[in-house]
N, C-alpha and C positions, 0 to 999 in steps of 0.2 A: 504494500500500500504506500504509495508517493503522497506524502503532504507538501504540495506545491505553494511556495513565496515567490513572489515575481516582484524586480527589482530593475525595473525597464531603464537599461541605459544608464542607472547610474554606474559613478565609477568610470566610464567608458572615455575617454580624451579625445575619442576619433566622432567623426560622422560617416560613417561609411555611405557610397551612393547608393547600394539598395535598401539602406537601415532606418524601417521604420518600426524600433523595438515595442509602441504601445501598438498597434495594430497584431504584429507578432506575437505576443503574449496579453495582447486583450485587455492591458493591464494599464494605468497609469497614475497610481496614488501611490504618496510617500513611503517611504522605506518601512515595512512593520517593526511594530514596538514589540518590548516582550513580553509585554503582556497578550496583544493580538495573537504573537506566535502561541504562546503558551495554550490560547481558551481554542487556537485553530488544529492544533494536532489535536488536543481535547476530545473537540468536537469530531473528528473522523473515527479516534480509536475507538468513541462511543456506536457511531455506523456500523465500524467492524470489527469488534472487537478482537482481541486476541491474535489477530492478523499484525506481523510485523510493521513497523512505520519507518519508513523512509522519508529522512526530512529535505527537499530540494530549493535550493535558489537558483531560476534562474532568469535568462536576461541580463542585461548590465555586463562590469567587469567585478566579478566580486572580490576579487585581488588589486584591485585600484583604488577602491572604497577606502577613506581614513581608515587606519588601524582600530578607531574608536569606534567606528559606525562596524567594522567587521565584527568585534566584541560584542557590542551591543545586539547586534545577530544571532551569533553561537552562546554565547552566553547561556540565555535561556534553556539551549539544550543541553548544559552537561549535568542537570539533574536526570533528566529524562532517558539519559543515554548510558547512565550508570545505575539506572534500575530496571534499565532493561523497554521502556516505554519507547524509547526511539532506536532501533537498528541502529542505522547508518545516516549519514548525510554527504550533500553532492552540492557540487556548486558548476557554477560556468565564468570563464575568466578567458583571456586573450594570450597567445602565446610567448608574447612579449610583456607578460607581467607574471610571470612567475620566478622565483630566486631559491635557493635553498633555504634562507632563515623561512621565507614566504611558505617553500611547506611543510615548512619546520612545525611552523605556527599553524597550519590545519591539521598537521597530523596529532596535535598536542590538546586540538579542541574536539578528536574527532570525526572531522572529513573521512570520507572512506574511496570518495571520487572526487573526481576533479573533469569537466568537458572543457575542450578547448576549439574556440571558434574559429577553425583553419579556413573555412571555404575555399582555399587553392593552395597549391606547393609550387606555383609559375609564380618567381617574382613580377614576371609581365605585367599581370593577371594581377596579384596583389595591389599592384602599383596603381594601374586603373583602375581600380574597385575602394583607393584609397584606406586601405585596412592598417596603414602605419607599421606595420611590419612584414617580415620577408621570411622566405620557407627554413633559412636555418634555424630563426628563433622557434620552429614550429619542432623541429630533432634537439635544440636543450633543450625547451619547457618537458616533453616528453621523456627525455633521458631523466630529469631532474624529480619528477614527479614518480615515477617507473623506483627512482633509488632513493626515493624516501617510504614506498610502499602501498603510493594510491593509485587506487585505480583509474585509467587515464581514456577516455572518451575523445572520439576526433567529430569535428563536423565539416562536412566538407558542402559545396555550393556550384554546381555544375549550371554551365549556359551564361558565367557572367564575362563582360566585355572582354574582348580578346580572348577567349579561352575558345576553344574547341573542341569535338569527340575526346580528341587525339591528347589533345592539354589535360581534359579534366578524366580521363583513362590512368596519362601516367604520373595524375597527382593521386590518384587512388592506389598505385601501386607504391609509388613516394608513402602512402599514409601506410600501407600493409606492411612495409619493409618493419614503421617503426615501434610495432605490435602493440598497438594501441588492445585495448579490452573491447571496445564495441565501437562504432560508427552512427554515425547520423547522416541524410542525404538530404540537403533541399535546394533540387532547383530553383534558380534562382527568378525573380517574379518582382516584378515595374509595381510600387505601389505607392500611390499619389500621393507628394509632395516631396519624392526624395529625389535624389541628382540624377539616379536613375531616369526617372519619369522624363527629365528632361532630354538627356540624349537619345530617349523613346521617339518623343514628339517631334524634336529634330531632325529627325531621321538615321542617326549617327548608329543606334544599337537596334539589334534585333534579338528577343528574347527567342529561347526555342519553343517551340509549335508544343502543343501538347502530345501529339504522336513520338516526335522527335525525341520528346524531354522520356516519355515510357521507356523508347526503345533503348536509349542510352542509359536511363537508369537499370534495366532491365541487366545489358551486358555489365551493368557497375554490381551488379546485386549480385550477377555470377561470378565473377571474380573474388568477391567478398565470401561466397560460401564455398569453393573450391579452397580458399585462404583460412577458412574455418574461422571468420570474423563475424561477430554480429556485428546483423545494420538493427538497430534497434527501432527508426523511424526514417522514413521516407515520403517526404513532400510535407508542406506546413502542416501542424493539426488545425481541423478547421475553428474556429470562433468569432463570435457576435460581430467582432472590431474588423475582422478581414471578408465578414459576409456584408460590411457596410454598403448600399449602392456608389458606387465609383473607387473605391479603395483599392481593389486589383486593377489597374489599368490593362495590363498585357501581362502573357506568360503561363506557365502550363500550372494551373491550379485545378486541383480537383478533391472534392472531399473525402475522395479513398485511391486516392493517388495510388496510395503501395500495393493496393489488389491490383490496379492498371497492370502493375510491373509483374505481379508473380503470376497474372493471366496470361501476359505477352512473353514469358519464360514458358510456360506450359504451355502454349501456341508452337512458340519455336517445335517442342520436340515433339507434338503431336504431330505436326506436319511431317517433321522425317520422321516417324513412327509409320505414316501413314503412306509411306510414298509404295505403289501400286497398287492401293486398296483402291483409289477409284472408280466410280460406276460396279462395286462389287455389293453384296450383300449389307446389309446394314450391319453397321459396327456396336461394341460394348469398350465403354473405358472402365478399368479398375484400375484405382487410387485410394490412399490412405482420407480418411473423412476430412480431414483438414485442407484438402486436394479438391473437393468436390466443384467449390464454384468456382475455384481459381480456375480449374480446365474446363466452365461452361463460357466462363469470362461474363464482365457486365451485362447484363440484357441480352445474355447468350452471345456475344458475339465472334466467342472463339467456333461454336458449332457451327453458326449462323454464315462463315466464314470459309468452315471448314467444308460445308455442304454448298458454297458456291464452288469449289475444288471437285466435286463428287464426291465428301467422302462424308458419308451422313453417320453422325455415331446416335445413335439412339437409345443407349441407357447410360449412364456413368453410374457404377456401383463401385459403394465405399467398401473396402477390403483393411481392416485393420492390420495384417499382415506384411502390411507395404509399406515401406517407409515414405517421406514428404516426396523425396524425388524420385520414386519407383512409379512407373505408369504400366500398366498391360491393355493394350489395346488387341482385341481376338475380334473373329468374325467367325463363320460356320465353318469355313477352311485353312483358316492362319491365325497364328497368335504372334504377336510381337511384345520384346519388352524391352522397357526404354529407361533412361536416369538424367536427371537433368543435368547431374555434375561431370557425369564421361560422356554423354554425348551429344551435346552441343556444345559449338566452343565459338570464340567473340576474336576477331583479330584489335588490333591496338589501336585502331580507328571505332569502334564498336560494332564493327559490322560481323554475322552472325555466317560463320563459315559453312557453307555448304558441300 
């Protein structure tokens, strides 16, 4: 159970051009007290009880925060955390604000995680995107953090200016080298009133198409579980501030973005699953239950897809037996079986090898 604090933008020295942290996290009132924290974990462990609590800040740089206002923070949780009431806690901070005393001082209050705001490992890329710093300080904060004993969260931001498939492919492999604990993906998305929005209107930037934005996330998400790294989220979560009318100007938003990507992975290998089944008999998928609608896709559109191909499958039965990437697709005379992680594969462009 995450007890979520949102801390939008403070702390932060930069404006980055796509950074519009209250829209992002839906959030824009002063820092909580410790008292709010206190009555707010409170209040969920009574929801659900018994269930672990996870305390998170995030938003902002919470490593740029006065030491005083960081205190005033953690504080509150080290009763909670030495009776067992609060797990863990996680924060989000920028790569160039982390030091050894710095996680000296979280691991001394607590911290158990630490996410850090990479969005790209292309100084090019940084540079345009105005992030104030560059991809080495993204390998010390990570070394830094790794040898004090926390665990280290990357988030990376595909589609932003000047980056490319190709850019933001081998900043993903840039992040897997430096074995981060999990990942985060969001492409990147024009939202009114930031620098962004301008070089939109201008004509200067083109965000990715939302097909575009699937299919690239798609090869980024295979990569990541061939690497045996969790992506832990993929594409904004949706909220009130980002479903504002005009707030998204341009760019691949959708409110279940990450099902797009793991329907358009399950597409991929159904298709070569499926190659000579055409105009034959009607088909059966078996997959693991977690599988089911990922390989009908949105509003059916992987079958819907697959049956302008000829290849009509007409039952998908759950098979607990079968792992997430295990598919059996049979017919009255063939059966084939497929796996996402050995047989499809993404060239360094993100294009999906045939």
């Amino acid at each position: 159970m995450i007890v979520p604090f949102f801390i939008s933008h403070y702390g932060c020295p930069h404006q980055c051009i796509f950074c519009d942290q209250r829209s992002i996290t839906g959030q824009s009132q002063p820092l909580p007290l410790p008292e709010e924290i206190r009555s707010t974990i409170s209040s969920y462990r009574a929801v659900s009880p018994g269930i672990p609590a996870e305390v998170a800040f995030f938003g902002g740089t919470f490593t740029m925060l006065p030491l005083a206002d960081q205190e005033m923070l953690l504080a509150p949780l080290q009763p909670l955390l030495a009776s067992g009431e609060v797990s863990s806690v996680r924060i989000s901070t920028r790569p160039d604000a982390i030091t050894p005393d710095q996680a000296a001082f979280l691991v001394a209050r607590g911290v158990t995680t630490v996410e850090l705001g990479v969005q790209s490992l292309d100084d090019h890329v940084l540079t345009i995107a105005e992030r104030g710093h560059c991809a080495k300080d993204v390998g010390y904060a990570v070394n830094v953090l790794r040898a004090s004993g926390l665990r280290v969260g990357i988030q990376l931001m595909p589609g932003l200016p000047l980056s490319s498939a190709g850019k933001d492919i081998a900043s993903l492999r840039a992040a897997i080298d430096l074995c981060p604990d999990f990942l985060r993906i969001y492409p990147a998305l024009v939202l009114a009133g930031t620098k962004l929005a301008g070089l939109y209107e201008n004509g200067s930037y083109q965000p990715l198409t939302l097909e575009g934005a699937v299919s690239l996330c798609a090869a980024l998400l295979h990569r990541c579980m061939k690497a045996e790294l969790p992506v832990i989220r993929i594409g904004l979560q949706a909220s009130d501030s980002l479903a504002e009318p005009g707030k998204i100007i341009a760019g691949p938003y959708h409110p279940a973005f990450r099902q797009l990507v793991e329907s358009k992975l399950c597409y991929y290998l159904l298709c070569l699953m499926a190659d000579g089944f055409a105009g034959r008999d009607k088909c059966t998928v078996r997959c693991a239950p977690s599988r089911v609608s990922d390989i009908a896709g949105q509003r059916r559109i992987n079958l819907e897809s697959l049956a302008g191909k000829g290849i009509v499958i007409e039952r998908i039965e759950s098979d607990r037996s079968l792992s997430p990437q295990e598919f059996v697709l049979y017919d009255a005379s063939d059966e084939r079986r497929g796996n996402l992680l050995t047989d499809i594969e993404f060239n360094n462009e993100g294009e999906l090898y045939v």
